[in-house]
C-alpha atoms as one frame of an Amber mdcrd trajectory, in Angstrom:
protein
 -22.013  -3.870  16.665 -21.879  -6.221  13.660 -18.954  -8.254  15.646 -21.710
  -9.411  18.636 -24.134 -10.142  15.758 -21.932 -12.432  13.420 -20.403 -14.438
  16.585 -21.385 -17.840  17.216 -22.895 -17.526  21.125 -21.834 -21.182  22.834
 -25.400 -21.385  24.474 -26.870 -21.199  20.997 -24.120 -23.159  18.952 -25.003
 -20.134  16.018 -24.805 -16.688  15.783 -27.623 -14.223  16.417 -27.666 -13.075
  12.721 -28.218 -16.618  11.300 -31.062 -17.052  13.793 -32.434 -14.127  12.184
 -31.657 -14.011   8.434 -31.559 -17.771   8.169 -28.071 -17.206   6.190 -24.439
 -17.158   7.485 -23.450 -13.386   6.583 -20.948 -12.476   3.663 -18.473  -9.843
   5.088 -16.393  -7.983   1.860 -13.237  -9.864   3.175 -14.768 -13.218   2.485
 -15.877 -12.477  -1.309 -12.913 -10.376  -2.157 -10.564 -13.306  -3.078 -12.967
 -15.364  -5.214 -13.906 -11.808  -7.082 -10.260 -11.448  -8.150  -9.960 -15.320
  -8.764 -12.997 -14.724 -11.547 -11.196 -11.171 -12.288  -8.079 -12.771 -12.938
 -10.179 -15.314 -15.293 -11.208 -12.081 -17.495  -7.872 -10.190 -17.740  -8.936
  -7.616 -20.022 -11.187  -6.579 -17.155  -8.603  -7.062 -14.212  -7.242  -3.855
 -14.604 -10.651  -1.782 -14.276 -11.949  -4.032 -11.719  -8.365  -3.516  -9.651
  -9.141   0.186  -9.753 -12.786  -0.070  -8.645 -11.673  -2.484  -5.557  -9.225
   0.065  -4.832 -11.572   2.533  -4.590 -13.929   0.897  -2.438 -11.669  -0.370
   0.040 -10.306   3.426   0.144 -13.919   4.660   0.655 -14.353   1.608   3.495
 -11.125   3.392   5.243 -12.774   6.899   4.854 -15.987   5.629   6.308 -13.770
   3.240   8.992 -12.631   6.718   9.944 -15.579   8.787  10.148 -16.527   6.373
  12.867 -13.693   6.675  14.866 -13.966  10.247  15.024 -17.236  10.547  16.267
């Protein structure tokens, strides 16, 4: 489970993944608001980059949902 891996562990003031990678990890939430900050920079693009987020975070549901039904 990516939760235990990205948690900072008290007895090891870090998480298990940045004892590993070396790297805090970058979940799509975090990068998601400075992508449409830039976006927003390059409007002729904002629309066509609205629709491809859109789609992603649909295809993130579908696959959020294949899990739960296993």
């Amino acid at each position: 489970m990516w939760v235990d891996k990205i948690t900072v562990k008290s007895a090891i003031k870090t998480s298990p993944y940045v004892l590993v990678y070396g790297k805090k990890v970058m979940l799509p939430s975090h990068i998601k608001l400075p992508i449409l900050k830039i976006l927003h920079e390059y409007g002729e693009y904002l629309e066509l980059c609205q629709i491809q987020m859109n789609e992603l975070l649909h295809l993130k549901e579908l696959q959020n949902q294949s899990y739960h039904d296993l």
